[in-house]
N, C-alpha and C positions, 0 to 999 in steps of 0.2 A: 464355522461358528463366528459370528458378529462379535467384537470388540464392544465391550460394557457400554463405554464415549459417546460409542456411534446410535446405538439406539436409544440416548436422552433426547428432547424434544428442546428444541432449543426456547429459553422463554425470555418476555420482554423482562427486562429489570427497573421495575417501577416503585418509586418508593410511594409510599403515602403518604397523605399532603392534605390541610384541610382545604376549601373550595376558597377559602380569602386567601389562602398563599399562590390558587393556581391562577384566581383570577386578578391578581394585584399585582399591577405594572412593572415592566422588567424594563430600567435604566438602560441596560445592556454596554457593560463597562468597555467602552473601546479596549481598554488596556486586555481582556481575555476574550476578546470577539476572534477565532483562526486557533486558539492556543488549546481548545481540546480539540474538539473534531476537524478535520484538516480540510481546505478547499482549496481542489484542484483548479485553474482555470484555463479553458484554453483560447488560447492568444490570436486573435485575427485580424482583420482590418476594423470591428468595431472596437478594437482595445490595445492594439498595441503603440499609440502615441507615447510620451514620456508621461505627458501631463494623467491620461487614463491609468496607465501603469501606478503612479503614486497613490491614486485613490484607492483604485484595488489594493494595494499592501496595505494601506490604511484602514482597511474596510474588514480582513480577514484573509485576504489570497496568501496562500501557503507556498503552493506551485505552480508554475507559470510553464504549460504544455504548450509545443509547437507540433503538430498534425505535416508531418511528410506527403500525406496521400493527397494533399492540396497546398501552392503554393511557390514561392523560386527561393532560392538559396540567396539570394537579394531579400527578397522578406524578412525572412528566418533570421539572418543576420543584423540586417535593422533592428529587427524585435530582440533579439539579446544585446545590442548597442542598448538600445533604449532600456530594457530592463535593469543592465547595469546602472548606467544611470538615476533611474527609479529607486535602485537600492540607497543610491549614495545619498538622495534628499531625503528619505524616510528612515533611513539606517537600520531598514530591515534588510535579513535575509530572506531570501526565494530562491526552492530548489528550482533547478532548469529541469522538465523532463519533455523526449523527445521520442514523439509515436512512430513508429515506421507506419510504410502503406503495407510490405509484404503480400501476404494473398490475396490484397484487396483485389475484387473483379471490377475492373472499371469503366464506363461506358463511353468511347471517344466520341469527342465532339469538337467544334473549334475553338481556340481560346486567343486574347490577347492579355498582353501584361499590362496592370495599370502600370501608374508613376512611382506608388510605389511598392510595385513587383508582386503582386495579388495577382494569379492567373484570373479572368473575369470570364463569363460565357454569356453566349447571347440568354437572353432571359425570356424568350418565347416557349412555352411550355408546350411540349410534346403531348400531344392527343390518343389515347388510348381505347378503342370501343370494347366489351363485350363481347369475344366469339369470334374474335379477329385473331388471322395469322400474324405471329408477333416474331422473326426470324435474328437468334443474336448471332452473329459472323463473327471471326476470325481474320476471316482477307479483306472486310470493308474498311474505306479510312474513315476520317474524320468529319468529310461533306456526307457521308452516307446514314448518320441516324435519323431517324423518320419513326412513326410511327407502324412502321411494318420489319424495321433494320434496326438493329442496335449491334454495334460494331463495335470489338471487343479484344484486347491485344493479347491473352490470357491462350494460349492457343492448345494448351491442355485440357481445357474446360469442357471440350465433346469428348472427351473420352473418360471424363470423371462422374458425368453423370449418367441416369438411366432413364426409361421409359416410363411414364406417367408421375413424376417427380415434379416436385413444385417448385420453382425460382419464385424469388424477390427481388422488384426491380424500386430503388426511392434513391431519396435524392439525399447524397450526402451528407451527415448529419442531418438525417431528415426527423423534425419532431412530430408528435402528434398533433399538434397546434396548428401545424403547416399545412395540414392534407394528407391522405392515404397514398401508398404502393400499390403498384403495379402487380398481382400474383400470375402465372405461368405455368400453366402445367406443360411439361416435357411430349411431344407429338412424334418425333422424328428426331435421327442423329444421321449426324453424317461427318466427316473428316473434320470438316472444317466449318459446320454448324449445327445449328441445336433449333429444331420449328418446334414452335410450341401454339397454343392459342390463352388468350387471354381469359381470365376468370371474373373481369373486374374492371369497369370503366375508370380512369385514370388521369389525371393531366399530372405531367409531371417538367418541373424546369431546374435548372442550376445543373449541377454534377451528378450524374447520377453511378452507381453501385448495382452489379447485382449480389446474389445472395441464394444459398443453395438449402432450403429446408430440408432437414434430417431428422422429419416427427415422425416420420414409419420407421425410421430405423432404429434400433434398439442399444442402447448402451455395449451393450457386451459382445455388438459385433460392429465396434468401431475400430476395429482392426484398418477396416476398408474404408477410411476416411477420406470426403473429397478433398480436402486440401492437402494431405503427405505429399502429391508428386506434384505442387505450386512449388517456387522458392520463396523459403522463410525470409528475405532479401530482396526488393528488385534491385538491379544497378541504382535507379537515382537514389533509393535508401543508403545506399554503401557509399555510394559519392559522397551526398551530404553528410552524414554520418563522419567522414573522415578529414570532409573541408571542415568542419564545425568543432572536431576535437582537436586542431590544429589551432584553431583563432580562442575558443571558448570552453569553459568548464561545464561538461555535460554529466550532470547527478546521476540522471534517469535514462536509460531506453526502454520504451514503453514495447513489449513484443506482441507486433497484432497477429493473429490467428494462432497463438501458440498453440501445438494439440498433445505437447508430451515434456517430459522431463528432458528430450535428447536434443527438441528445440530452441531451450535454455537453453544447453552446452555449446551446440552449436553457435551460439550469438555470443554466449561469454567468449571463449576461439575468435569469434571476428573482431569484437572488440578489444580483447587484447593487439591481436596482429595490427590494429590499428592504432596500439600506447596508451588505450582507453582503460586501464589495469581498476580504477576507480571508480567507477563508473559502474553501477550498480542498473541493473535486470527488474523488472517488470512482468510477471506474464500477464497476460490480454486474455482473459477469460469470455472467449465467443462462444462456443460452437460446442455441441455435442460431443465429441470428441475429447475437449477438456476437461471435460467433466469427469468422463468415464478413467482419464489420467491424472484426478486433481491433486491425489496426494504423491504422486512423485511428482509431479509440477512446486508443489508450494514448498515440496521439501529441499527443492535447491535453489527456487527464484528469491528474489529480495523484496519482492511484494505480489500482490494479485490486483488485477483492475478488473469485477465484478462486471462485464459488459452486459445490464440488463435489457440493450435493445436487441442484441444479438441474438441473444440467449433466447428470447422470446421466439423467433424463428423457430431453432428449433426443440421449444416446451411449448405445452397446454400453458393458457394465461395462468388456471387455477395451481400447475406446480410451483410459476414462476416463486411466491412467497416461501414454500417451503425450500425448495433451492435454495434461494438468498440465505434464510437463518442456519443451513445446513455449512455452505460454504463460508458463514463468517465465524460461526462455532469452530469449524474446523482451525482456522487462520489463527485465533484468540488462541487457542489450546498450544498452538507452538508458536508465538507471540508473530505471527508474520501479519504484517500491516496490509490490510484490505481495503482500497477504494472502489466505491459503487460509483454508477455512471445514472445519467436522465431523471434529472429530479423534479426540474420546476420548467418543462418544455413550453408552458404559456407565457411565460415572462422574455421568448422573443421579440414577443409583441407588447406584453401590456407589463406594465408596472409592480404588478401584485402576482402572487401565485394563485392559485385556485386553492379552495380548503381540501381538494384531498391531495395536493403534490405537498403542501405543508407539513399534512401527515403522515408523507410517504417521505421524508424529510425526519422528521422524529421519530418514526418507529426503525428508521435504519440507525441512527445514532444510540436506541435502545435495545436493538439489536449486537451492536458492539462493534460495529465496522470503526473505520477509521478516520475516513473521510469525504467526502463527495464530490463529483468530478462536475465540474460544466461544461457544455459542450459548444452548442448552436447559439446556448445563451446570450455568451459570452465571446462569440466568433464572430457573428453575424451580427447579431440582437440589438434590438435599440437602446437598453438598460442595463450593462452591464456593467457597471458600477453599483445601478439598486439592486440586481439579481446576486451578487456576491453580498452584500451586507444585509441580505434577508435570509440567504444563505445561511450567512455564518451567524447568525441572531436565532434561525433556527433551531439550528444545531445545538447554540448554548443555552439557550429555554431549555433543550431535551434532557442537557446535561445537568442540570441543575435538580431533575425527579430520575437520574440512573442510579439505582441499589446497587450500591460499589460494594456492599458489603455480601448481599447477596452472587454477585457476580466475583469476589473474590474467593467464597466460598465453593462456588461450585468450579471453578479454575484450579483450588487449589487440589479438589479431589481428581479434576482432569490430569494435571500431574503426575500424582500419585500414579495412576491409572495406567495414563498413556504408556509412561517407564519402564513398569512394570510389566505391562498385560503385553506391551511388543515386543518385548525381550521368550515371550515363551506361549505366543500361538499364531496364527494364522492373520492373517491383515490384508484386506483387500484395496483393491483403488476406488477411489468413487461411485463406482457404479452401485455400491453399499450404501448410497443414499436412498435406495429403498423406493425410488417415486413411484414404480412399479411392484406389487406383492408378485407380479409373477414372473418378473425378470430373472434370470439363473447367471449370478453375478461370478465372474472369475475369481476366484481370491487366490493370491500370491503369497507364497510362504518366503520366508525370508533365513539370511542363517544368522547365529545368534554372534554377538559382540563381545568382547573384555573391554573391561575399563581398566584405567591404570592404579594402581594399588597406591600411588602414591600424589603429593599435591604439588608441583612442580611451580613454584612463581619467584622468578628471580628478583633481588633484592637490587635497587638501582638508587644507590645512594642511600645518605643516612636522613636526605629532607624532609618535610612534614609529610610530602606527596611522593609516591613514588608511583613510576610507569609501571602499569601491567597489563600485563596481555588477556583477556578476558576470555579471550580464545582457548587458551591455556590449563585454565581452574578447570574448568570441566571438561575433564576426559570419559566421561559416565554418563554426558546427552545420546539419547538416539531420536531420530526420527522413524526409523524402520521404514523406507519406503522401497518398492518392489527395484527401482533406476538404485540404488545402492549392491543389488548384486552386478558381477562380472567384475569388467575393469574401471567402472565408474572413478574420475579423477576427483575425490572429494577438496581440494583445491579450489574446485571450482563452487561449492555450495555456499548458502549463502552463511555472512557474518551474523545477520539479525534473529533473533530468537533463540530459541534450544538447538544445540548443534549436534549432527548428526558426527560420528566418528570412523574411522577406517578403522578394516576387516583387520581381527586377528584372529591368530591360527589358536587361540583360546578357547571352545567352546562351552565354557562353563558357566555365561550367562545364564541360569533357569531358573534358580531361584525365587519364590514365590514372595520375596520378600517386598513392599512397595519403598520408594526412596526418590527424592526429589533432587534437581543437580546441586551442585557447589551453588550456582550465581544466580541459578532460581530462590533457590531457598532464600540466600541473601537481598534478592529485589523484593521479593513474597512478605517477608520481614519490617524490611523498610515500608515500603508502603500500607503494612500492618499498624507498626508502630504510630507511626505518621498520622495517620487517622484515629487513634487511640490517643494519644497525645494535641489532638486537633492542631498539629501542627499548620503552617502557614504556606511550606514548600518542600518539595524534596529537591535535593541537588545530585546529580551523579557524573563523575570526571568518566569519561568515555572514552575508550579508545578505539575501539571496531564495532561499537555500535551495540552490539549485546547485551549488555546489562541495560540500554537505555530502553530498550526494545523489550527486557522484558518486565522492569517497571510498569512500560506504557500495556504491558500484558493484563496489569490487574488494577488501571483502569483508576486512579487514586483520583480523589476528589479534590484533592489539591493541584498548582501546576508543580510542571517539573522540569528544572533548568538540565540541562545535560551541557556540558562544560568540554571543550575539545580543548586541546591544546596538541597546535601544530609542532612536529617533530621532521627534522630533516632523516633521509633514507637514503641509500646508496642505492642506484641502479647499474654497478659496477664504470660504466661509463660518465657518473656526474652523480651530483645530488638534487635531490626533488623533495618540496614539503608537501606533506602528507598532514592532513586532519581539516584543510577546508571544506572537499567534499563530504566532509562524513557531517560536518556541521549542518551540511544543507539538506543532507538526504534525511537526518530528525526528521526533517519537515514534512514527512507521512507518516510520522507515529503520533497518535491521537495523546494528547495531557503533554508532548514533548516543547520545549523550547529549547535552541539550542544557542550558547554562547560561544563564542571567539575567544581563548586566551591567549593572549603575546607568545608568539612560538619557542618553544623550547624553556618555556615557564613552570616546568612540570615539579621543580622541588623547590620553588617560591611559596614558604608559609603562608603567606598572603592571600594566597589561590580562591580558597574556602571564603573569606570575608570578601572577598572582590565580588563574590559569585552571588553572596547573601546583597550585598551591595546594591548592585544590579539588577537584582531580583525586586527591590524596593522601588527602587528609579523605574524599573519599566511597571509599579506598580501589583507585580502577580503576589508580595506578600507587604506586610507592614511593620511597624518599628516594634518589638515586643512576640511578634511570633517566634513561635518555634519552627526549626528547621529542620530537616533529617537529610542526610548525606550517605551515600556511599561511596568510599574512597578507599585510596592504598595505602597504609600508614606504616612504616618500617618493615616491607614485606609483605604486608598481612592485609587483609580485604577486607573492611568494617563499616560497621551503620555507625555513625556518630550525630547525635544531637547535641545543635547549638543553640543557641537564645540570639536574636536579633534585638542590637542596642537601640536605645530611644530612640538614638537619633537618624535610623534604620542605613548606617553607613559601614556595617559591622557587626559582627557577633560579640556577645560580653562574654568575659572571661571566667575562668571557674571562680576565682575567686571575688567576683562580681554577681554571682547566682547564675552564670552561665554553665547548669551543668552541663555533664556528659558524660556520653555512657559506648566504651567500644564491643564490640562484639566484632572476635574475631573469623573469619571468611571459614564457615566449616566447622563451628561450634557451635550443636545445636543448645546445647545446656545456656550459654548467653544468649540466644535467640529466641529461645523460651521463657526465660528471664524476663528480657526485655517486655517480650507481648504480654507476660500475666502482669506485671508491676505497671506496666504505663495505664492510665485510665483516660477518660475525656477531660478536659479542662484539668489536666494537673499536671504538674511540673515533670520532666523526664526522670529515670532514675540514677542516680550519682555512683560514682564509683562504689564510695565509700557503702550505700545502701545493697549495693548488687552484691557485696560480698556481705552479705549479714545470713 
C-alpha cells in the first residue's frame, strides 16, 4: 500500500498577483540576484578567465562546476587559481563542485592541448546516413572513428547490452540548439563489438558520448542495470580527484551515473581514503536505474543533480514533467537540495533565451527545486556572463509569485506524515512514482527504529552562543529507506536535512501518533514566525549544516544568513579547521547565504549583531527590520527576535524596544505561542507578554 506523500500530485505554488504587479518592471536588486535559487555554472574555456569569473559571482554564480570527463589537470587547476582569486576581488564565496566522467561511454578521437590545457578536437564533423552500418569497437584506437567506426575504451559495453536496443551517440554536452543525435539500434554482438545500423542521418563534431536507452525496460527490473559492472571511477577521476584535494578545497563531487545508494558509499570510502572527510556527495541523477533507487539514493547523498538530458533517454518526453515535480517533492520533504540541469540551451549562441526555456526556468523554481545547473552555456557559449544574469533574474522574478505559505503548509503535513507513516508500513523505492498504472513495483519493508527518550546537548560555556551539535537534538529523524537495513555504516549519510538514525534492538516504534523532530519543528517555527512578523531575515549559526537546510526546506520569503564559525578538530595526528567547507557547500541550498565568522568566535556576544550587520551591508535586510534567529543560548536551542537599529549596524536593545522572545529547543507550548501572537506588521512578542 502507497504512502499518503507519495500519491499527492505535486503543484505549482503560485501566489496571486494583479496583472500591474505581473507586468511592472523588476529592478532586479543585484544585492538578491544567486541568493534564493542557486546557479550552478560550469567552467570551461568560455569562462574560466579571472576577469569572466568576477562577473559571474557578480551576476548570481553560486557554484562553479569543473567536468572531469573533458579537460587536463592543468585546466582544472588554473580554473580554481583563478576562481580563488575571483573570490578575493568580489568577496564572495563559490562553492567548488567537481563532476567525475565515471560510466561516461566515450568516443576516441585525437586530441591536442591548447595553451591553456583545453583538450581541443579536430572540428570536422562526422557524417552519418540513414540505414548505414555504424560498428562501435573496443580494439580501435584513436585514427579509427569514421563514420562506419566509433572506437570506444569501455570494453564492458558488448556484454551490457542486447539485441535490437537503441544507443545514443551526441556530442558532449550536446544542446538542442546545436543539432540532433545519432540513434542506433543494436544489429549484432560480438566480444569485442556491437554493429548496429543507424536510424537517423547525423552529422556530428567535437566529443562525442555514447548512451544506452532503457525505455523498454521497466523500472522494477532494473536489477540488470547496464552500468553496475562500469567503474563508478575511472583512473583519471581518482588521479585528479586526489591531485586537487591536495592543492585545493573541494565542497562537492558530483557522482555521474549513480544507480543506488551503495554507489554513494562506495565514493564517500574513496574520498575519505583520499583526506577528503569534508567534502560532501552529489548524486547524478541519469538513468533509469536511479530512479527506480531514488529514495535510498537521496537518503544518504548530500544533494541530487536532476539530469534532465539523460533522463530523457530513457523516459517518454510526456513523463519527463511528471518525473521532475515527483523527484523535487520528494527532495523538499527531507529538505535535500536539488539542482536541475538544460534550461536555456539557445543562449550558446544567441543572447536571449527563447519564451519557453524562460518558462521552463520559472516553473522549476515554482516547482521547488533549488537551483539550476548550466552546462554548454556557460562552457563553450558565447554569453556566458548574460546567460548567468538571465539565469539568475529568472529565477528571482519566479521567486517573487512562490506561495511560501502554501507550500509551507503542505511540507509541514509532509512531516507529519512522512515520520509517522515510515515508522509503521511498507515503503517502496521509486519505482512508486507510478509513471506506469501497470508496473508491479517492489516495495521494501523496513524494521522499525527507537528514538532516544532523552535531549542530549552539551552545554559549552556560559557565553551568549554556545556550540551544538545539530546532529545531536534529534535522535527521533528517520528517513526509512530500504540501504538502511543490514550493515549500512550510517556515518556515512548525509548532514543535511531530517536524519535518518541507527538500528535499535527497540522495536517499539508503532505508534500511530504523528510528531515532527526537535530542529524541524524549531526551523518550521522560525520561518513561521518570520513571515508573521514580516520580518526582514532570518539568521541561523550552523554547524553541520541541518538546521540551515531545513530552514531552506520551507522555502521563507525572506533571505537567510547561515553563520559558520570555524572550530579547530583533532585528527589525533594535528589539528585542522573545520567550518569553511560547510560555509561553501550553503551554496546549494535555495534562500541560504552563508557567512564567515572569525574562527573560534562561537561565545562572542557580538556574534548575533555582526550577522545583523552584515546582513544590512550586503543589503538582504534594512535598518528597522526584524530579524529571527536561531541559536544556542546557555544550552538551549531557541528562535530569538531582534529589531535592527537605525543605523542597521546592530540590533537594539530590550530596553530600546528591541524586543525578544526565546522559545526554548523542544517546547512546543512557546512555539505555539510565538506563531498565534506574532501578526503581519507588528512588533514580536516580549517576554514579559508571553507569560500573561
Amino acid at each position: 500500500m502507497k504512502t499518503r506523500f507519495l500519491g499527492r500530485a505535486k503543484q505549482h505554488y503560485f501566489m496571486d498577483a494583479d496583472m500591474s504587479e505581473v507586468i511592472e518592471e523588476d529592478t532586479h536588486d543585484m544585492a538578491h540576484l544567486g541568493r534564493g535559487c542557486k546557479v550552478v555554472v560550469t567552467i570551461g574555456p568560455a569562462s574560466h578567465s579571472v576577469e569572466t569569473l568576477v562577473q559571474l559571482l557578480a551576476h548570481g554564480m553560486s557554484c562553479a562546476r569543473l567536468d572531469l570527463t573533458w579537460g587536463t589537470m592543468q585546466f582544472h587547476s588554473d580554473t580554481l587559481r583563478n576562481l580563488a582569486e575571483a573570490m578575493k576581488v568580489t568577496k564572495k564565496l563559490c562553492a567548488v563542485w567537481v563532476d567525475t566522467s565515471g560510466r561516461e561511454i566515450v568516443v576516441t578521437r585525437p586530441t591536442h592541448v591548447s595553451d591553456d590545457g583545453w583538450l581541443c578536437l579536430d572540428q570536422t564533423p562526422v557524417t552519418f546516413s540513414k540505414g548505414s552500418e555504424v560498428v562501435i569497437s573496443t580494439k580501435g584506437g584513436v585514427d579509427d572513428c569514421s563514420s562506419h567506426v566509433l572506437p570506444i575504451t569501455k570494453k564492458e559495453l558488448p556484454a551490457l547490452v542486447h539485441m535490437g536496443q537503441h544507443l545514443q551517440v551526441g556530442r558532449y554536452m550536446s544542446t538542442g540548439a546545436e543539432g540532433g543525435s545519432l540513434m542506433l539500434k543494436v544489429t549484432g554482438l560480438a566480444k569485442d563489438e556491437i554493429k548496429c545500423v543507424a536510424l537517423n542521418d547525423a552529422s556530428l563534431a567535437g566529443a562525442l558520448m555514447i548512451l544506452v536507452s532503457h525505455r523498454d525496460t521497466s523500472l522494477e527490473h532494473h536489477s540488470e542495470d547496464l552500468n553496475k559492472s562500469l567503474p563508478l571511477f575511472t583512473e583519471g577521476d581518482k588521479t585528479m580527484i586526489m591531485e586537487m584535494g591536495k592543492k585545493y578545497e573541494i565542497d562537492y563531487v558530483s557522482l555521474s551515473y549513480c544507480n543506488s545508494a551503495q554507489d554513494v558509499i562506495e565514493a564517500r570510502d574513496l574520498l575519505n581514503n583520499f583526506g577528503l572527510m569534508q567534502t560532501k556527495i552529489v548524486a547524478k541523477i541519469e538513468r533509469k536505474a536511479a530512479i527506480h533507487n531514488f529514495e535510498d539514493i537521496i537518503a544518504i547523498a548530500d544533494g541530487i543533480l536532476f539530469s534532465r538530458g539523460n533522463l530523457g533517454l530513457d523516459f517518454e518526453p510526456e513523463e519527463m514533467a511528471h518525473l521532475q515535480k515527483k523527484c523535487i517533492l520528494r527532495c523538499n520533504a527531507i529538505a535535500r537540495p536539488i539542482i536541475l540541469t538544460r534550461f536555456v540551451d539557445t543562449m550558446v549562441n544567441t543572447p536571449r533565451p527563447t519564451r519557453a526555456e524562460a518558462t521552463d526556468v520559472a516553473n522549476a523554481v515554482l516547482d521547488g527545486c533549488d537551483g539550476v545547473m548550466l552546462g554548454a552555456e556557460t562552457l563553450r557559449g558565447l554569453y556566458p556572463v548574460e546567460t548567468v544574469e538571465t539565469v539568475a533574474k529568472l529565477c528571482r522574478s519566479a521567486e517573487k509569485y512562490f506561495d511560501y505559505r502554501a507550500h509551507h503548509e503542505q511540507l509541514m503535513g509532509e512531516a507529519f506524515d512522512d515520520e509517522s507513516t515510515l515508522r509503521r508500513s511498507e515503503m517502496g523505492s521509486l519505482s512508486n512514482l507510478d509513471l506506469s498504472s501497470a508496473s508491479n513495483h517492489h516495495m521494501h519493508s523496513f524494521p522499525s527504529y527507537a528514538r532516544s527518550e532523552t535531549l542530549k546537548i552539551s552545554k559549552r560555556g556560559s557565553g551568549d552562543f554556545d556550540s551544538i551539535n545539530e546532529d545531536r537534538i534529534d535522535d527521533d529523524d528517520i528517513l526509512s529507506p530500504s540501504m538502511l537495513e543490514g550493515t549500512t555504516d550510517m556515518s556515512k549519510a548525509s548532514s543535511f536535512g531530517v536524519m535518518p538514525i541507527s538500528r535499535s534492538s527497540s522495536p517499539k516504534m508503532t505508534e500511530p501518533t504523528s510528531y515532527m523532530s526537535k530542529v524541524e519543528s524549531i526551523a518550521s517555527s522560525a520561518v513561521r514566525s518570520a513571515e508573521k512578523i514580516n520580518a526582514g531575515l532570518i539568521i541561523v549559526f550552523a554547524q553541520s549544516g541541518r538546521t540551515a537546510s531545513l530552514v531552506s526546506k520551507y522555502r521563507p520569503p525572506m533571505p537567510v544568513i547561515s553563520v559558520v564559525v570555524p572550530t579547530l578538530q583533532s585528527n589525533k595526528l594535528g589539528w585542522r579547521l573545520e567550518g569553511k567547507y560547510l560555509a561553501r557547500q550553503c551554496l546549494i541550498m535555495r534562500g541560504i547565504t552563508p557567512l564567515m565568522a572569525a574562527p573560534m568566535s562561537i561565545r562572542d556576544g557580538g556574534l548575533l549583531e555582526e550577522a545583523v550587520a552584515a546582513g544590512c551591508k550586503e543589503g538582504l535586510c534594512k535598518p528597522n527590520d526584524y530579524a529571527v534567529a536561531i541559536l544556542s543560548e546557555h544550552g538551549n536551542f531557541v528562535v530569538k527576535v531582534v529589531k535592527v537599529n537605525a543605523e542597521g549596524d546592530g540590533v537594539l536593545p530590550y530596553s530600546e524596544g528591541g524586543d525578544v522572545f526565546f522559545a526554548p529547543g523542544g517546547d512546543t507550548d512557546a512555539h505555539r505561542k510565538l506563531s498565534e501572537m506574532a501578526s503581519f506588521a507588528t512588533p514580536p512578542v516580549s517576554p514579559k507578554a508571553a507569560n500573561q
